[in-house]
N, C-alpha and C positions, 0 to 999 in steps of 0.2 A: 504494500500500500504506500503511495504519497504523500508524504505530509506537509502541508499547504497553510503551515505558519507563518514561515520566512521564506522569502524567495529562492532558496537554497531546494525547497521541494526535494528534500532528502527521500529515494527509495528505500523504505525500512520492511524489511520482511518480519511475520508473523515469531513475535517477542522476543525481539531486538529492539535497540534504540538508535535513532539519526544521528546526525555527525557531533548535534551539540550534547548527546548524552540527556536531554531532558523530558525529550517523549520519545514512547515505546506505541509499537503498533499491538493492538490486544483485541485478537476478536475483530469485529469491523470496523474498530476505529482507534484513532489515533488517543491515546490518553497520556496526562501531564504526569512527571515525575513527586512533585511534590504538591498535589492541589490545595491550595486555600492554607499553605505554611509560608511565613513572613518572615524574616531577617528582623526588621524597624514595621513597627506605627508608631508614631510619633510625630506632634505638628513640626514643623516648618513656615518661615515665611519663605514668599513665592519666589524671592529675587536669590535667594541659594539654591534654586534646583537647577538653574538660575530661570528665568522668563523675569523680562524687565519691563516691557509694555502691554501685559497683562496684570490687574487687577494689583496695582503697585501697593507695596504693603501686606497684601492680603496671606490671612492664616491658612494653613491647607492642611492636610493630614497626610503626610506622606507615609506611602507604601514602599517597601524591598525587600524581595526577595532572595536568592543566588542563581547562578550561574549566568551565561546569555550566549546567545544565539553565534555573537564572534568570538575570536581568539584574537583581540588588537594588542601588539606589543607597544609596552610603555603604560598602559592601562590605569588609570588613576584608582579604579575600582579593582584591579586584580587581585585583593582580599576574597574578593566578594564572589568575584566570580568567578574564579580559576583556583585559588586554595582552601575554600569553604568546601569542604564533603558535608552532604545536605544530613547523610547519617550519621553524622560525629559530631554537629552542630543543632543546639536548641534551637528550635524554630519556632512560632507561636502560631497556633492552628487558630484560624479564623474563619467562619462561615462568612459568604458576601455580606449578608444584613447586620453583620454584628460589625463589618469595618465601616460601613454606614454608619450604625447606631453612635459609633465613635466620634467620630467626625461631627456627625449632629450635636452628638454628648459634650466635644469638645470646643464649640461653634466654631466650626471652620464653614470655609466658601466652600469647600469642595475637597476631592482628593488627587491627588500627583503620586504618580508611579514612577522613579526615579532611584540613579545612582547605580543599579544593574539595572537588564531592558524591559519592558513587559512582555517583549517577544520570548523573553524564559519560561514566561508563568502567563501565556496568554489566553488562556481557556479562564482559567482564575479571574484573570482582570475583567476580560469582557462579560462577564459576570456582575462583578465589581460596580463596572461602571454602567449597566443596566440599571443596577438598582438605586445608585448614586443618582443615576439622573431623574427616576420616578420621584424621590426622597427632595428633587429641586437642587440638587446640589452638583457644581463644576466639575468634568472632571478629565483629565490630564496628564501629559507625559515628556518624559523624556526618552527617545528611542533614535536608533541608528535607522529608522524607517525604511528596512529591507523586508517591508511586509509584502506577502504574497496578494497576488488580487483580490485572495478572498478573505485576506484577514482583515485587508484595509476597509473592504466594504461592512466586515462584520463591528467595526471599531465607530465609523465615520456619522453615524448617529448619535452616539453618545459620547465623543469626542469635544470638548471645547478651545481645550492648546495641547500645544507641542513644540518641543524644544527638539531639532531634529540634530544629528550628532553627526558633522561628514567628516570620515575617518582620511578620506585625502581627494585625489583629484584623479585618479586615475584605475584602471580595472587592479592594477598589478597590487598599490594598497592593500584593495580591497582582498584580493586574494590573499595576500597576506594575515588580513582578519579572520579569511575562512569562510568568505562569500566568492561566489564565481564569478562578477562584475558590479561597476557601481551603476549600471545601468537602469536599474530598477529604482535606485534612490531618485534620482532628478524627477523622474515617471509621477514617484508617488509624492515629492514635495509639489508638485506642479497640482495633483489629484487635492491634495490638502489644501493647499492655495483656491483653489477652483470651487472646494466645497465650503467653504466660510470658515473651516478653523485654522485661531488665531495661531501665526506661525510665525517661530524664531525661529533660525538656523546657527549653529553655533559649528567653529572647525577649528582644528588645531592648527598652529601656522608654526612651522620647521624655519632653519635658516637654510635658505635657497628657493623657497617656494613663494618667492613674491611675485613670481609672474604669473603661476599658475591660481595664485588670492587673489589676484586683479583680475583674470579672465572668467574665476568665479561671481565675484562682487559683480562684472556687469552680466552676466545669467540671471544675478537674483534679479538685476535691477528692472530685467528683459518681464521677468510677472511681476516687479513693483518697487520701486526705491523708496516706500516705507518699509517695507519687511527687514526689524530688527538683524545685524548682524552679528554675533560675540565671536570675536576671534581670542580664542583659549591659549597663550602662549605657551610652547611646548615646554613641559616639566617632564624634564629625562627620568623616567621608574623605570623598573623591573625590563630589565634587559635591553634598554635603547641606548644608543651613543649621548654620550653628556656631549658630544661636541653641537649636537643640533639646536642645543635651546640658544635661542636670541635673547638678545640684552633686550630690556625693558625699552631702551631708549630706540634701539632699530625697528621693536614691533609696535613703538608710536607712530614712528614715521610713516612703518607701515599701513597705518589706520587714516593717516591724513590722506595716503593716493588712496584710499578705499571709499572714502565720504566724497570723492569725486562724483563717483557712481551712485553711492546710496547715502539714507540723509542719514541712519543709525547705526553706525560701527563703535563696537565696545570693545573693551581689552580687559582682558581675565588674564587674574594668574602672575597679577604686575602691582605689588603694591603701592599705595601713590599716584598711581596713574590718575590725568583727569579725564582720560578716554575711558572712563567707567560713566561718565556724567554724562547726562543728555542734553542738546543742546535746543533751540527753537533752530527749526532748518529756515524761518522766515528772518527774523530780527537779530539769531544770533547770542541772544541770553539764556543762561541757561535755565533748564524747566527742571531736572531731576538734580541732584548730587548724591554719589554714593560713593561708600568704604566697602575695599577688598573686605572682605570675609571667608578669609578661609578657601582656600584650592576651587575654583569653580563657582564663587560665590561672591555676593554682595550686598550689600545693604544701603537700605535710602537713609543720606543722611538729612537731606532737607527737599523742599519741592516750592515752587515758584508756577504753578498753575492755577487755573479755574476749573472747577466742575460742576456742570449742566447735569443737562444730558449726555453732555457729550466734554472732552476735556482741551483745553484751549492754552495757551501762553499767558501768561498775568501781564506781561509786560507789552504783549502787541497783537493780540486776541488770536493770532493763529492757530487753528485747529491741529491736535496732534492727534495720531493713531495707535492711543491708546485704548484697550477691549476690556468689556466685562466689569464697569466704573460700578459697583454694588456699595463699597465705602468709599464714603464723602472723604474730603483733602482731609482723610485722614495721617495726624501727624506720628503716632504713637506705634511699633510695628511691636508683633509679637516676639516675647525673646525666648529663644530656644533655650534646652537646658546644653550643657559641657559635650561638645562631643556629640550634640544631637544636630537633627536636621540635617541633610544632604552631606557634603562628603567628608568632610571633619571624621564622620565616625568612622572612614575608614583609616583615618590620621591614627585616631586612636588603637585599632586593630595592628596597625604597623608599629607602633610602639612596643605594645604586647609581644607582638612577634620578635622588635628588634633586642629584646631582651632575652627572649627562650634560645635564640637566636648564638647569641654573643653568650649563652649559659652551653652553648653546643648542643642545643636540640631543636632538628631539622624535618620534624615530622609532622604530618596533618594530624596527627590523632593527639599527641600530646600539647600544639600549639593549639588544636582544638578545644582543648579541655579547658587552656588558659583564658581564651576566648569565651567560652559558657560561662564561666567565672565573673569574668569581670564586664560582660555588656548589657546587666540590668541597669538600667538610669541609675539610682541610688550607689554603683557600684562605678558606673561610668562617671560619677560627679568628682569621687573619692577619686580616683584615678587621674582625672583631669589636675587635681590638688596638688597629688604627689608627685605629679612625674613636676610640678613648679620650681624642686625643692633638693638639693642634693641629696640630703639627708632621706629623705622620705622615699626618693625613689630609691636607696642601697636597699631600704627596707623594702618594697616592690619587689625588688631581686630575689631577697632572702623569703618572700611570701609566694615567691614564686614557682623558688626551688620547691617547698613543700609540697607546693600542689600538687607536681607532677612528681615526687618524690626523689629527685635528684637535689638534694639537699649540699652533698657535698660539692657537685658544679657552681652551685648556688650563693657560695659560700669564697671559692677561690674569686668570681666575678666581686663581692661585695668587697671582701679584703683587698685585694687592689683600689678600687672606688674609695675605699675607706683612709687608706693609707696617703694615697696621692692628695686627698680633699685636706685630709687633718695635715699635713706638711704645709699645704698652701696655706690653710686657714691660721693656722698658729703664727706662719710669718705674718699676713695679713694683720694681724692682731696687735702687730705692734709698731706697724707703719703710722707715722704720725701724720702726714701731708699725705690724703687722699687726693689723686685728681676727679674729677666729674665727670661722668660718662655717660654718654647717650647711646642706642641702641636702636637702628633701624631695621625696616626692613623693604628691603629693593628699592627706595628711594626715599630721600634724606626725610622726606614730610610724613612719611608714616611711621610713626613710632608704636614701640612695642610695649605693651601693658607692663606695668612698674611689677605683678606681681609675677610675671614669668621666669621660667626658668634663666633665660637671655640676661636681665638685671641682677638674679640671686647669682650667679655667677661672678660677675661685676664686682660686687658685695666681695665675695668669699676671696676674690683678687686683689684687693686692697683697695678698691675704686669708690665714687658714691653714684650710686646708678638715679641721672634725674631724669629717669622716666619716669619714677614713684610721684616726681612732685607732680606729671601733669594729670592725675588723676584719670587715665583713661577709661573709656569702653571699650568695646568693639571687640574683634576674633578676626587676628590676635593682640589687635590694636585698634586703631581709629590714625587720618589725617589728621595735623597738626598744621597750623601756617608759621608762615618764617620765622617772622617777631616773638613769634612762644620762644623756638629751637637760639633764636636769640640772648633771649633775655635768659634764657636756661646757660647760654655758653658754658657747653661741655670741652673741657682739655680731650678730648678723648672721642673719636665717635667708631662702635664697631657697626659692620653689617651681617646681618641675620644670615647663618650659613643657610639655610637650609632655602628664601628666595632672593639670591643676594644681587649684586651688580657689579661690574666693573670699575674697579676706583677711578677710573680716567671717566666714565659714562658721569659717576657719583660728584666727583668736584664741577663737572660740567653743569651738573643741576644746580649743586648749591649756587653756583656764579648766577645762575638764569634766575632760580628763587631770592637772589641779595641775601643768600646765608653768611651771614659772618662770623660766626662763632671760632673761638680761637682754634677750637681743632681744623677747621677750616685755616685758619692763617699760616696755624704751624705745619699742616701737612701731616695730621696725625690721626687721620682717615684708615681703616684697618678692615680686612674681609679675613675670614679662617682658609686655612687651606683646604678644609673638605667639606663638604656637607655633612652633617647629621652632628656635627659638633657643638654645637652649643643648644640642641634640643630635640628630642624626640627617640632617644638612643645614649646607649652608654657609654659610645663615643664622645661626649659631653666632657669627660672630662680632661680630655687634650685639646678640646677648645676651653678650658679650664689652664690648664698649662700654657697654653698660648694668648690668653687676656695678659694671666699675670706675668708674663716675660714682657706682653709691652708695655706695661703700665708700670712695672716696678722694675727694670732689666739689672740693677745694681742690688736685687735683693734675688730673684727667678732669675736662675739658669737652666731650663729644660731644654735639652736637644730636640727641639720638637719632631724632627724624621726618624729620629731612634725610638721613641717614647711611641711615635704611630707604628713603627716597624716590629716592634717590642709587644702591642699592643694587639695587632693582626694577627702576630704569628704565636701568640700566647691564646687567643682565643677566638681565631677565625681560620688557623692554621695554614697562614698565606702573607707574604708580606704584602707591604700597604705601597702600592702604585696608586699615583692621586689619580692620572688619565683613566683609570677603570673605576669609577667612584661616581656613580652618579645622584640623582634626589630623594632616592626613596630611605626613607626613616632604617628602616629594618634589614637590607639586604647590603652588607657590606662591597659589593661590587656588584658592577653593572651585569655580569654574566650566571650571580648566585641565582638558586633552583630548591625550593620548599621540596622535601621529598625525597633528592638525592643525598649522596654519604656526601660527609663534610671531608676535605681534603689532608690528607696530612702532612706534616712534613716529612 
């Protein structure tokens, strides 16, 4: 029998499963792997799944599941859905009426199915969202929109948006995700477009693909130069070249030849950026302002419109096309809890991992365990806490060991953490002239919350971290303007390993922003050598050894390439080459493999 989910229409013979492993042919028909079982519910607001000109603000109850229909390398989800075994992970059984009743119960607009595809669990959704929509409520997705003709006809009723995900520009990509062309995508954005629902298109944009994002940008513009664009900048995971991501500053530039064609191109994945804001395409003022939130996310920090019927410019009444206006210029947006809402939680799952990880346990069933543990909300909150905290996470380590019962792995990882910290700290302790330190991330204006791991750091090096004075919000911060980072003048300014910049891109902004802060004068601007160094990973603490060698160089003397070399091949059993090191929190190189033996020396 055919299975006429995904346009892959995988031939599955009688009780077998298709190429994605999620449905088996049984009897006459095609059945799901896991029906009516969820990864997350949990709300969400709308602008992290992300959709930015639909029902701005608005609360939704997000849906996820596991696995999906591709195999795309670099995958910001590949937690989710390539190392989750759906049998070694809690899942929450839910009948369709009861993830309604939620949604009702929790007054959302509506429900979004997002972060893995609903092409995973699509029997389930359209279920889902039958009932959602009798109930009066929106409902929504984010998909690679490789729907088969009959899945799209079966969806396009009770369909209201869609964030459509294009994996690149060409059949070969696509193959490489594990579809047979992207042929089908353009078909069905075009089918969506055509049938009324509200459509953003989001892509990731590589360095070299600038010709091939302009030849797309005028396609969309060919059905509409309002249809939002998000250009995702590429973040190197799980087995992609670190050499392809672009600097924050090249994939502006990029956005400025793209608003040629079309009036809404946004930039994700770029802290700082003001290509997250929307601007009036008549007058030129801006009508939305928002802050990065987190990998794929964002948030409204202020709005400059009028709402009717319909939503207009405050400054020059031009109409914008924005959908689904149910709250008024509402200012106040729902806040998610630590690590919830869209893809943050799998920030958190890579954490988990990068510690079982760097404990030397390489397996689905025991990273699994660690996982069931710690992803109830109340467990996810505490989590979000400790990993802030040097201290708190050795203890993570040693709570971890337990779990899986490797107690004594658990134990060699802490003692190190422990021994390196209390050295630093003790000297720290008696340095009398702290310099001040600030902490960005991917550009000078977004600062990082005073209470993160990034500042505790800072702290424990001898520093005084004034990102505490500016009281932030935001995940994992909020924009700042100049005169704050001013009046703060930090001796000292580091960048965030984990979305960092260019030091030559970095002083070019401060100059453009009139940053003048003495670190700026002196030239004492600093990025880590790796990623995963100063958060998200136990690697932390050589971005620990490398704050305090630059802040105190007459008290810290660490070899920082011995200490990282020391450190690989003590517990990742491989020395430390920076060029194979890419973003992800938890995989110490770009070519590491959940599943496989860990290498030895």
């Amino acid at each position: 029998m055919y299975c006429d989910i995904c346009a892959n229409n995988c031939f599955i013979p009688e009780g077998n499963k298709g190429k994605c492993g999620l449905y088996a042919c049984k009897g006459e028909g095609i059945v799901e792997k896991n029906p009516n079982r969820y990864l997350i519910i949990s709300p969400l607001t709308i602008e992290t799944m992300p959709m930015l000109h639909f029902q701005p603000r608005g609360k939704f109850l997000q849906i996820s599941t596991v696995g999906c229909n591709f195999d795309c390398p670099g995958c910001i989800s590949t937690v989710v859905v390539k190392e989750m075994d759906s049998a070694l992970i809690k899942l929450k059984e839910r009948l369709p009426e009861e993830i309604v009743q939620e949604a009702l119960g929790q007054e959302c607009l509506g429900i979004a199915f997002l972060m893995n595809d609903p092409l995973a669990s699509w029997l389930t959704f359209v279920k889902v969202a039958k009932q959602a929509k009798a109930k009066g409520l929106l409902v929504g997705c984010s998909s690679n929109a490789y729907f088969s003709e009959t899945s799209l006809e079966q969806i396009l009723p009770y369909l209201d948006f869609i964030n459509v995900g294009v994996k690149g520009f060409s059949d070969q990509v696509y193959q490489e995700c594990g579809a047979r062309s992207m042929k089908p995508i353009w078909k069905n954005i075009q089918k969506l477009y055509h049938s009324g629902i509200h459509l953003e298109i989001s892509c990731v944009y590589r360095k070299g693909e600038e010709q091939e994002l302009k030849r797309f940008a005028k396609k969309i513009a060919g059905l509409s130069a309002d249809i939002p664009l998000q250009i995702m900048r590429f973040l190197p995971l799980e087995g992609t070249d670190p050499s392809q991501e672009p600097s924050i500053l090249k994939a502006e530039n990029v956005c400025v030849e793209l608003r040629k064609d079309l009036h809404y191109v946004y930039l994700f994945n770029s802290p700082g950026t003001e290509y997250l804001n929307t601007k009036c395409p008549h007058c030129g003022e801006w009508v939305f302002q928002r802050d990065f939130y987190g990998p794929m996310g964002a948030r409204v920090r202020d709005s400059n419109v009028i709402i009717e019927q319909e939503m207009h410019c405050a400054t020059c009444g031009q109409y914008l096309p924005f959908k689904g206006l149910k709250t008024k210029n509402k200012k106040e947006s729902f806040q998610e809890g630590e690590f919830q809402g869209g893809y943050p939680f799998t920030r958190a799952l890579e954490i988990l991992e990068s510690i079982a990880i760097t404990m030397g346990i390489n397996d689905k069933q025991r990273i699994g365990k660690i996982w069931n543990e710690y992803t109830d909300k109340s467990n996810l909150d505490r989590l979000h806490q400790d990993v802030q905290n040097p201290h708190a996470f050795i203890r993570i380590v040693r709570e971890i060991g337990e779990l899986v019962e490797e107690s004594e792995k658990a134990s060699e990882l802490a003692n190190y953490l422990e021994t390196k910290l209390a050295q630093i700290e003790e000297r720290g302790a008696l340095i009398e002239k702290k310099p001040r330190v600030y902490y960005a991330m991917g550009s000078p204006l977004f600062g990082i919350k005073g209470g993160r791991m990034e500042n505790q750091l800072v702290e424990a090096a001898g520093g005084i971290s004034v990102n505490r004075e500016l009281k932030l919000e935001g995940r994992p911060g909020r924009n700042i303007v100049a005169v704050q980072l001013n009046d703060l003048n930090p001796e000292y300014i580091f960048i965030s390993a984990f979305i960092s910049s260019p030091i030559d891109d970095f002083y070019d902004q401060c100059e453009k922003k009139k940053i003048t802060a003495e670190a700026v004068k002196t030239r004492n601007i600093y990025t880590h050598p790796a990623s995963g160094w100063d958060f998200g990973s136990p690697r932390w603490i050589l971005g620990l050894m490398n704050i305090a060698n630059t802040l105190h160089p007459k008290i810290y003397k660490f070899n920082i390439a011995k200490e990282a070399n020391d450190f690989y091949k003590t517990f990742y059993h491989m020395p430390f080459v920076v060029e194979d090191i890419n973003r992800s929190f938890s995989k110490p190189t770009s070519g590491w493999k959940i599943g496989t033996a860990l290498m030895q020396e």
